[in-house]
C-alpha positions in Angstrom: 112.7 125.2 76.9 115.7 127.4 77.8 117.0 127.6 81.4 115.8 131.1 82.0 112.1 129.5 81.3 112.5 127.1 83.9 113.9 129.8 86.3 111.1 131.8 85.7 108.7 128.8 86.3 110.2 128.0 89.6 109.6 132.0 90.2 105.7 131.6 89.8 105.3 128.5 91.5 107.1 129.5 94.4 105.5 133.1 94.8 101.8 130.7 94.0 102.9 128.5 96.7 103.5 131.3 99.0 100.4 132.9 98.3 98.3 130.0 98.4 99.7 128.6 101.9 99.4 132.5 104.0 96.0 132.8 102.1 94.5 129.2 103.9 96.2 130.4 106.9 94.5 133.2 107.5 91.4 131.5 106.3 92.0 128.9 108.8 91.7 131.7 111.5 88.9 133.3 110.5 87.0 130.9 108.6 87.2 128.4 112.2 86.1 131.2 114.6 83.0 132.7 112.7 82.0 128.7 111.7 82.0 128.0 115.6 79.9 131.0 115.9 77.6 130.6 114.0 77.0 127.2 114.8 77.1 127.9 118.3 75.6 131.3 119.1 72.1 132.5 118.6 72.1 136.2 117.8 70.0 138.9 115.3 71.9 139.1 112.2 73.1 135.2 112.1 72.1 134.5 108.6 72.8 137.8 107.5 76.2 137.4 108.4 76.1 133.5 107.0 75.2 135.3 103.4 78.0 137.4 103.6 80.7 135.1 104.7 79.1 132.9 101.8 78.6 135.7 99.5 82.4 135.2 97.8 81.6 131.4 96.8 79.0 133.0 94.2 80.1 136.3 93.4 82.2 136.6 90.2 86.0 137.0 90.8 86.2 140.4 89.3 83.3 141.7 91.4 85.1 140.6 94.5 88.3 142.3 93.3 86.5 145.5 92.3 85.5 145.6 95.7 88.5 145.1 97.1 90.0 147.8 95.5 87.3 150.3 96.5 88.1 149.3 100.1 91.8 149.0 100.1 92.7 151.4 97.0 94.5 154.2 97.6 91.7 156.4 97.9 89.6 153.4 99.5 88.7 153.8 103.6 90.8 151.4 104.3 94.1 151.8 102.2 93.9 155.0 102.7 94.0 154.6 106.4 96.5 151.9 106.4 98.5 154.3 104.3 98.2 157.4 106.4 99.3 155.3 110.0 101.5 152.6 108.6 102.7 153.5 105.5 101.0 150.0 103.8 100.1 150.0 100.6 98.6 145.9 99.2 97.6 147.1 95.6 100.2 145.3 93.0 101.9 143.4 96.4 102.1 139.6 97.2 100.3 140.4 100.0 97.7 141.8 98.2 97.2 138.9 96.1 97.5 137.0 99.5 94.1 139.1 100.4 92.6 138.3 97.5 93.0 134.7 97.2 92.1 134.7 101.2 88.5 136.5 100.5 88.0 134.2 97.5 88.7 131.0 99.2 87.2 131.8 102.7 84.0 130.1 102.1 85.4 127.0 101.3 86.9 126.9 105.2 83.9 128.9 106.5 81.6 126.5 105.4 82.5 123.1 106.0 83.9 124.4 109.0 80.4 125.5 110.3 79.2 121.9 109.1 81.7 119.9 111.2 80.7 122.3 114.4 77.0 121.7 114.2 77.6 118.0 113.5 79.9 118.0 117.1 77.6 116.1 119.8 76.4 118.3 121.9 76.5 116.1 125.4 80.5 115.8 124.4 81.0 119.9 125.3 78.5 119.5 128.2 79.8 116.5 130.1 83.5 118.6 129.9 81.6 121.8 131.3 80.4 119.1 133.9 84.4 117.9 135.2 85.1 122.0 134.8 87.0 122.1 131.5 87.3 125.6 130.6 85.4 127.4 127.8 88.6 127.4 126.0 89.9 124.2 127.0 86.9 122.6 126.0 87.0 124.5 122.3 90.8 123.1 122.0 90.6 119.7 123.5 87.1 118.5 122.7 85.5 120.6 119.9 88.0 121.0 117.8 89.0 117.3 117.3 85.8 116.2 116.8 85.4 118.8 114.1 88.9 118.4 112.4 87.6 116.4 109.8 85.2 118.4 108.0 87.7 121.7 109.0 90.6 119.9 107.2 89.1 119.3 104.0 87.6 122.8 103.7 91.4 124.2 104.0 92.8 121.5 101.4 90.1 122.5 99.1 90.8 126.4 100.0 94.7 125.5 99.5 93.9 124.4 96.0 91.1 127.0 95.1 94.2 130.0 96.2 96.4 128.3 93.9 94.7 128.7 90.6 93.0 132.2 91.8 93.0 134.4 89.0 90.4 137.0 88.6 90.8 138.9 91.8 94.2 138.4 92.2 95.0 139.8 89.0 92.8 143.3 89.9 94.8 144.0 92.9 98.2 142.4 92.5 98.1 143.2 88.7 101.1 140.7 87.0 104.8 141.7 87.8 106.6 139.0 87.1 108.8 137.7 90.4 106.6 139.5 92.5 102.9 138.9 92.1 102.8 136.7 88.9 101.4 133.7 89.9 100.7 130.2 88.0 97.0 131.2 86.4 98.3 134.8 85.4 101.3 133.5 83.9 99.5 131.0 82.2 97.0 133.3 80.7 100.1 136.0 79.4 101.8 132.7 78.0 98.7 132.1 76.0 98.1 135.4 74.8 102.0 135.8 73.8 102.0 132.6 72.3 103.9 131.0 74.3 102.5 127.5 74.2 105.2 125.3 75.6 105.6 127.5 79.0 101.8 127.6 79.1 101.5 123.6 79.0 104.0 122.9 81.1 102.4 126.0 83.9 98.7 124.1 83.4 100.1 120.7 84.4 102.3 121.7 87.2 98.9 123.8 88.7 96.7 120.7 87.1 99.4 118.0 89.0 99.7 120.1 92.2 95.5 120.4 92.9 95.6 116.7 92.3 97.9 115.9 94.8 96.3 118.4 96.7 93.1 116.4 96.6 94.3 113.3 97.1 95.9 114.7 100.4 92.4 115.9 101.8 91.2 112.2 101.0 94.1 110.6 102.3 94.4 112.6 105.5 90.5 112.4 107.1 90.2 110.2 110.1 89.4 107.1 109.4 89.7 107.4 105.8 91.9 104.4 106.4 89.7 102.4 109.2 87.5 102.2 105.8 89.5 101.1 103.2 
């Protein structure tokens, strides 16, 4: 393989590594604060909105993007007012694909994140209320570490999932090389161009990467290594 190969390699796994990384984050955000919702709070409309958060973990890849582009398209209600007051456009960006690979992935966080909350002791939370911990204080310094566990995992998992993305991403980012070409795209136009040699080597550096991935998730859960 030529050195303008491997440059071009470096391109997609760079861009999938950026991707990847601002998609868990903001799946880290949302995916924690509706899992401690729901598994805290009693309201109409709980399971309706655990189906929906859910909902992506089933639905095909394509359906989500199609959806996504009827929403944030340029005619959609929200691209066209993100268009119209901020001049944002996220169809064929990065941070489109970032979007895509965030909606895709979001159960994975949502889910065990919800787990880990409802698994939290409840006489932990209520002894802090007791010494007057703050609502917020108490989420930070008493919830949240006894939920860390299960929360990590989901986002290691969610890491992985965003970097192999491939059906949504590719509706609303499309595939310009060096700007939102990312490992699974480029490994499907390698294929179709016959390009088997830069398609092998893409597989196992995605294939290589979720492993290590995975092996992180195992390697960092508390008391993963009180076990061994």
């Amino acid at each position: 393989m030529d050195t303008g190969n491997w440059a071009d390699i470096w391109t997609v796994l760079s861009l999938s590594l950026k991707v990847a990384g601002w998609a868990t984050a903001i799946t880290l955000v949302f995916g924690v604060a509706l899992g401690w919702l729901l598994a805290r709070k009693r309201f109409p409309g709980r399971e309706l909105l655990d189906t929906l958060c859910t909902l992506p973990m089933v639905l095909p890849p394509t359906v989500l993007g199609y959806y996504l582009l009827v929403l944030i398209g340029s005619r959609g209600p929200i691209g066209a007012w993100l268009d119209e007051h901020f001049g944002i456009n996220l169809i064929f960006t990065w941070q489109g694909a970032v979007l895509a690979a965030a909606i895709v992935t979001f159960p994975l966080v949502f889910k065990p994140a919800r787990a880990a909350f409802e698994a939290v002791e409840s006489q932990y939370e209520q002894a802090a209320r007791v010494l007057g911990i703050s609502e917020w204080a108490l989420f930070l310094r008493v919830t949240l570490p006894l939920a860390w566990r299960g929360i990590m995992a989901g986002l290691l998992l969610a890491f992985a999932r965003a970097l192999g993305e491939f059906g949504a991403t590719l509706m609303i980012a499309g595939n310009i090389p060096g700007q939102t070409q990312t490992l699974s795209i480029a490994v499907y136009e390698a294929v179709q161009a016959g390009r088997d040699d830069v398609a092998n080597i893409l597989a196992l550096i995605t294939s290589l990467v979720c492993i290590a991935v995975l092996l992180s998730a195992t390697r960092l859960m508390p008391g993963r290594v009180a076990n061994q």
